[in-house]
N, C-alpha and C positions, 0 to 999 in steps of 0.2 A: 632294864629287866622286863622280862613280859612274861602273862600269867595265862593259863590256859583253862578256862573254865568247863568241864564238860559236864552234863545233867548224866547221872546213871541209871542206864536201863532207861531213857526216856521215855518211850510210850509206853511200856509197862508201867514206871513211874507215875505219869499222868492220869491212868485206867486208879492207880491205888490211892491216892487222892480225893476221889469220890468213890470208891468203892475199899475201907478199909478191909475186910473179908480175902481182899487178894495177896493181903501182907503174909509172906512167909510163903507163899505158894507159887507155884512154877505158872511163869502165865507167857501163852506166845502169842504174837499179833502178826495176825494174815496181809497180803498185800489183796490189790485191787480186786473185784469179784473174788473174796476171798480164797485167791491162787495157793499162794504158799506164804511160809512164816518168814516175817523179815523183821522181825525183832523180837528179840525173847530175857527174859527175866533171868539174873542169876542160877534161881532152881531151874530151870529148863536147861540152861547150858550145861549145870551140873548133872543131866539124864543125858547128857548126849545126842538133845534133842538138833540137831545140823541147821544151821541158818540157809533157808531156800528150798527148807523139805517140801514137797507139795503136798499140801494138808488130807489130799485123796488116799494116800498114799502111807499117809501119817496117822493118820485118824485112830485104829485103835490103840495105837502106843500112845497117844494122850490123851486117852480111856481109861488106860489101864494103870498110869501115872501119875493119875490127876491133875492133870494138865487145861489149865482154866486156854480156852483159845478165841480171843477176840476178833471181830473186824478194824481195819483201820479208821481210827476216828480223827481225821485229818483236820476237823473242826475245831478238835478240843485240842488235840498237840498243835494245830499253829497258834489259838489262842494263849496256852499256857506258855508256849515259847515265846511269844513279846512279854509278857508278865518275867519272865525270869531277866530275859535282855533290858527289860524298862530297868531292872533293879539294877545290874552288870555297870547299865553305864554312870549309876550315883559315885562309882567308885574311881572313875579312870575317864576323862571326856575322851581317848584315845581308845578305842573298841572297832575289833573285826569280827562281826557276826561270821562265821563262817560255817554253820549249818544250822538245822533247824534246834542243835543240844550241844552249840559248843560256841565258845568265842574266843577271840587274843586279847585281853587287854595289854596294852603297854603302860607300863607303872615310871614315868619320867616323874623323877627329882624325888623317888621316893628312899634314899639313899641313906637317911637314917631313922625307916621306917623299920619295924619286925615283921620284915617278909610274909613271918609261920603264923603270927598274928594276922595278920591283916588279910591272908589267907581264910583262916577261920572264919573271924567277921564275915568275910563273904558268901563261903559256905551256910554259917549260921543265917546268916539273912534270907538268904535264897528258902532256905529248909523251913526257917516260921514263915517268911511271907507266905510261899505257894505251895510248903509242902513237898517239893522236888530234891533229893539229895543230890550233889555233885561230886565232883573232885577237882583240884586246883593243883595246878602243876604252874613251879614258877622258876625263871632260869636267865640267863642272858641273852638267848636268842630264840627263835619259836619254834626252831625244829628242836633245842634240848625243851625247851616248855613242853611238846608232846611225850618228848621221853618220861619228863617229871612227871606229867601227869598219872602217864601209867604205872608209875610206883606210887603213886599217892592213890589210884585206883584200889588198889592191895593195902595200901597199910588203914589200921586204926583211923589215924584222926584224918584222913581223907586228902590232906595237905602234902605238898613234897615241894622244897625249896633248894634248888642245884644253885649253892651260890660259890662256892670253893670248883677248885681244879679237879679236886681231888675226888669228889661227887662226881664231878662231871664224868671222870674215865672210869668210876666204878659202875656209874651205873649204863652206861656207853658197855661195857662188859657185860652185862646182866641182858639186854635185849638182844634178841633175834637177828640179823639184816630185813629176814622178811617183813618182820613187826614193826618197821623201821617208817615213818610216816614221807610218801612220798616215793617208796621203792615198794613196787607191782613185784607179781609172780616173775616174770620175766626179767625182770632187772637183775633179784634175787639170785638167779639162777648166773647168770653172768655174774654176777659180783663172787659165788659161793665157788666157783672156775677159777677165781683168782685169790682163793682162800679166805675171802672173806666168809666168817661165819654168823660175827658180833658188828654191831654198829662200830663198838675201838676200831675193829678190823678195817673197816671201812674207811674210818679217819688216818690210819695209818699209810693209805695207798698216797702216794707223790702228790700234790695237786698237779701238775706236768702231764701223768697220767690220766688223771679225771679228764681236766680238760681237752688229752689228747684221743681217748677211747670212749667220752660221755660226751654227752650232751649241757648245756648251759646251767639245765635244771638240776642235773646231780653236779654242778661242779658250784652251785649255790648252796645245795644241800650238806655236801663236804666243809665248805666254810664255815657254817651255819653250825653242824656238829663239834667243828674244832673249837668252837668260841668266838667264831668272829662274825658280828650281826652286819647278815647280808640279806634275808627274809625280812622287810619289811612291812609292816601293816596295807592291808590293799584298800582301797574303795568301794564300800558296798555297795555303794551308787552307780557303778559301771553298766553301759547297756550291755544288754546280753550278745553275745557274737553268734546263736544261734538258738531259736525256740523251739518245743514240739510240744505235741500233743499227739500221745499215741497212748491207745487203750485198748482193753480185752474185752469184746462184746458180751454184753448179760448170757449168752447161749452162744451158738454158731449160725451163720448165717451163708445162704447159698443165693439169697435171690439179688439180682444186680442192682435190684434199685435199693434195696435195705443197706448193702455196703456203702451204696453212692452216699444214700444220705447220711451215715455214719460220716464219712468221708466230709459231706461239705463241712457238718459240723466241725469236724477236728480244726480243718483249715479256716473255716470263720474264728475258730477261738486264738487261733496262729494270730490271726490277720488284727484282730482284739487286743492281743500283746503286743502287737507293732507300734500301732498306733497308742498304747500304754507308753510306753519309750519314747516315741515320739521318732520310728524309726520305719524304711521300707526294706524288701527284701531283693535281691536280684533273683536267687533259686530259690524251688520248691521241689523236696524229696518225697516220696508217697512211697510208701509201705505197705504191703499186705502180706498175711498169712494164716496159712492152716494153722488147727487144734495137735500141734508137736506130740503132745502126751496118747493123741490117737492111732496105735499102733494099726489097727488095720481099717482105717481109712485113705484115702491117697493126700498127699502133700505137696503140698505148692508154698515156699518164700519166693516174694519178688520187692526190690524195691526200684523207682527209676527217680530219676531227677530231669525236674523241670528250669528249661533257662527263661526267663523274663527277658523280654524285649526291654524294657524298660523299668527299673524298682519300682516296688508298690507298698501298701497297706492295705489296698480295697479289701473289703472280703467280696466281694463279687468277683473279681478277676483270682485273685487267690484261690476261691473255692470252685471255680468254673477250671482253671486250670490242673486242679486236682481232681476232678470229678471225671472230668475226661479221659487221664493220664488211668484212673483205679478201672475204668471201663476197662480201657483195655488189656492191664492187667487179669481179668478176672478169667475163671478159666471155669468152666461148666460142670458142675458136680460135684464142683469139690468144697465142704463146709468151711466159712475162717472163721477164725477164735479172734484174731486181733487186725490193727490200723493204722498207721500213723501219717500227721505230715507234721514237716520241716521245712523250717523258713530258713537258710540261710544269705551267705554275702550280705549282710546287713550291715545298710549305710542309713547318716542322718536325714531323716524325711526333710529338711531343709536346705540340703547339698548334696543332688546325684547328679548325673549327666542325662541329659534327654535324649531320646530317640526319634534322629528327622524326618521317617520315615511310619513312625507309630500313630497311632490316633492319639490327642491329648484325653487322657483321663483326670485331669483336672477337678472335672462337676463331680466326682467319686466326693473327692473330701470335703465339703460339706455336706454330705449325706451321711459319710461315715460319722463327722463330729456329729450333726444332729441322733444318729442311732446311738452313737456311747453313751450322749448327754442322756437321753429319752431310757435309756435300759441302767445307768448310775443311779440317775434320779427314782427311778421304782425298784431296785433293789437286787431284781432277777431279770434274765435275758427275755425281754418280752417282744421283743422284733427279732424277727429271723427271717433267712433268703427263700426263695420259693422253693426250692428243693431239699429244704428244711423241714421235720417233719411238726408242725406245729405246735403238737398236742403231747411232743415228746419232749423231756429236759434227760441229760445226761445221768443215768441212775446205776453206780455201783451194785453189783451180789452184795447184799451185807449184812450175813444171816445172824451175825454173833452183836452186832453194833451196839456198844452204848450210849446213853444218852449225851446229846451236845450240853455237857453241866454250864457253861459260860457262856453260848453262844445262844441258846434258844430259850424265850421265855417260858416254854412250856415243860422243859428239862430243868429246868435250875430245881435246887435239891427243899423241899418244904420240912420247916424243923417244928416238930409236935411236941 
C-alpha cells in the first residue's frame, strides 16, 4: 500500500502558522517580484480568484474581497517543508518526497495495520507538531494514492483508504480524466475523442490500445489505475538531468551591460549546481525577453543554445559563454523583464570524454572547490566573477513579505 501525504493550501498554510489573523480569510501568494498569484487559500478559490492572475490586474478585486496578498516566503515554506518530511519519514523508512507539500510513503508489511488509523496519527502529528493540515490518501498503487487523496481532500476527517475493488472503481468514477494525476490538457483531450470522460473510462480502454496509441508513461499510468503496482517509489537523490536559473528583473532593463551582468550571475549559479552534484554540462541555453504584459512597447523572445567543446562546471567558461551568446541576442531599445540559462547534457564530472583539440581546463577545478569552500564556509556568495556586480546579491519585488519566523534570528516570534 502507499499513502500520499499532501500539506493543504501549503504556503498559505505556512503564512497562518505564525500569523493566526489569516485563519478563515482568503489569502493568495504572489510569485517572484510579486508577478502573479501562484497559490491561494481555500477562501480565495471560493471568490474565483484564477491561479496565475497577475496581481496588476487583480489588485482591486482583492481590495474589495479582502483578500489578504502576500509575497513568496520561499525561506519559511522550505523550512516548514523539512519540518513536516523530518516527521513523514518516523512513520515509513520508505518515502518519496515529491514536492515541496507532498510525499509517497510506502506502507510494507503493514497488513494488519488500520489503514484509517494510522492515517490519522499522521495527520494528527503533522498538525500538533508544525501546525500544517494535510490530507492522506492511501491505496495499492500511487497513481490510485493521488486519486485517495483527493477524496480525502473533501471529506471530514481528511483520510481516504481505497482498499477494496469496489472503492477503487467508484471512486475511478467520481474524477475527471483531466484531474487525473500525470494526464495534461493535451492528453485529456485525446483521451475525451475516445470517450474517455472518467479515470473508469480510461481503465476500460485495451491495454493493446495504450500501449499501441500511448506512450510508455500512460501505458504505466493504466496499470497503476487498474490495480496493478507498476509506479514505483523513485530516488530523491537522482542528479538533476537539467538546471536553470531564470528570473524576472526588479524593473526592465535596456542597458547591455545590466543584462550581461544579470546574465553572468544566472550562469554562475548554474555552474554552483553542477558542481553541487558533482556534475558537468555539455550545453548552455540563454534566454531573453521583453515585459509580455507591455502592450505598447515592442517585443523581442529569443532563446539560443550553446554547444561546449568539451563538459564543464567552471563558472568562468559557463558564464563567458553565456554572456557572449545574451550580447548578441540584445536588440537596441527594447526593455527585458526576464533571463535565463540552462545547463544541460549533463554527465558525471568524473566520466566525460575530452576534447584533443581544446585547451585543458583542468586548473578551473581547484579554483571552483576553493570558491565553494570559501562562500559555504561564510554563509553568502562573497566571491564572484569580474563581471559580477560586486555590491549586488540577487533581490526579489517583495513588497507584501513576511518575516523568515525559522530561519532569521531577528524574525523568530517574541512572547510577552
Amino acid at each position: 500500500m502507499y499513502a500520499l501525504v499532501d500539506c493543504n493550501n501549503f504556503y498559505a498554510s505556512c503564512e497562518r502558522v505564525f500569523n493566526p489573523n489569516l485563519m478563515g480569510k482568503p489569502v493568495a501568494i504572489l510569485s517572484n517580484n510579486d508577478g502573479c498569484v501562484i497559490a491561494r487559500s481555500d477562501e480565495a478559490k471560493a471568490l474565483n480568484l484564477p491561479m496565475g492572475a497577475p496581481i496588476f490586474k487583480w489588485e482591486h478585486f482583492c481590495k474589495s474581497h479582502n483578500v489578504e496578498i502576500l509575497s513568496s516566503n520561499y525561506a519559511l515554506y522550505g523550512d516548514m517543508s523539512h519540518r513536516v518530511m523530518s516527521i513523514l519519514k518516523q512513520f515509513t523508512p520508505d518515502i518519496e518526497i515529491y514536492s515541496i507539500d507532498e510525499s509517497f510513503l510506502e506502507l510494507k508489511g503493514f497488513e494488519n495495520y488500520n489503514l484509517t488509523d494510522y492515517g490519522t496519527q499522521i495527520r494528527n502529528r503533522v498538525l500538533k507538531w508544525t501546525g500544517i493540515p494535510t490530507s492522506v490518501g492511501i491505496a495499492p498503487t500511487k497513481g490510485l494514492s493521488k486519486i485517495a487523496n483527493k477524496i480525502a481532500r473533501k471529506s471530514k476527517s481528511g483520510v481516504c483508504v481505497m482498499d477494496t475493488d469496489e472503492k477503487r472503481i467508484k471512486a475511478l468514477k467520481w474524477i475527471k480524466i483531466e484531474s487525473v494525476w500525470g494526464i495534461g490538457n493535451r492528453l485529456a483531450k485525446r483521451l475525451k475523442l475516445k470517450g474517455c470522460v472518467t479515470a473508469f473510462d480510461f481503465t476500460q480502454i485495451p491495454e493493446v490500445i495504450i500501449k499501441k496509441e500511448f506512450s510508455v508513461v500512460e501505458a504505466r499510468l493504466h496499470r497503476d489505475l487498474n490495480g496493478i503496482e507498476t509506479l514505483k517509489l523513485e530516488d530523491n537523490h537522482q542528479d538533476k538531468k537539467m538546471i536553470a536559473t531564470t528570473r524576472s528583473f526588479e524593473g526592465t532593463l535596456k542597458n547591455p551591460s545590466d543584462i550581461k551582468e544579470r546574465v553572468s550571475t544566472f550562469a554562475s549559479h548554474c555552474a554552483q549546481k553542477l558542481r553541487k552534484q558533482k556534475s558537468n554540462c555539455h550545453s548552455i541555453i540563454v534566454t531573453l525577453r521583453s515585459n509580455k504584459f507591455d502592450k505598447n512597447g515592442r517585443q523581442h523572445r529569443e532563446s539560443r543554445v550553446i554547444n561546449l567543446a568539451a563538459p564543464t562546471n567552471s563558472s568562468l567558461i559557463i558564464s563567458k559563454a553565456a554572456v557572449t551568446v545574451v550580447a548578441q541576442m540584445i536588440k537596441k531599445g527594447i526593455l527585458y523583464k526576464k533571463a535565463g540559462v540552462i545547463v544541460t547534457g549533463i554527465v558525471p564530472s568524473n566520466s566525460y570524454q575530452f576534447n584533443l583539440f581544446e585547451k585543458d581546463n583542468s586548473k578551473h577545478i581547484p579554483l571552483m572547490d576553493c570558491i565553494d569552500n570559501l562562500n559555504k564556509k561564510y554563509g553568502i556568495l562573497k566571491i564572484k566573477l569580474g563581471n559580477q556586480d560586486l555590491q549586488r546579491t540577487w533581490k526579489m519585488k517583495q513588497e507584501r513579505l513576511s518575516p523568515k519566523y525559522t530561519t532569521n534570528i531577528n524574525d523568530i516570534i517574541v512572547v510577552k
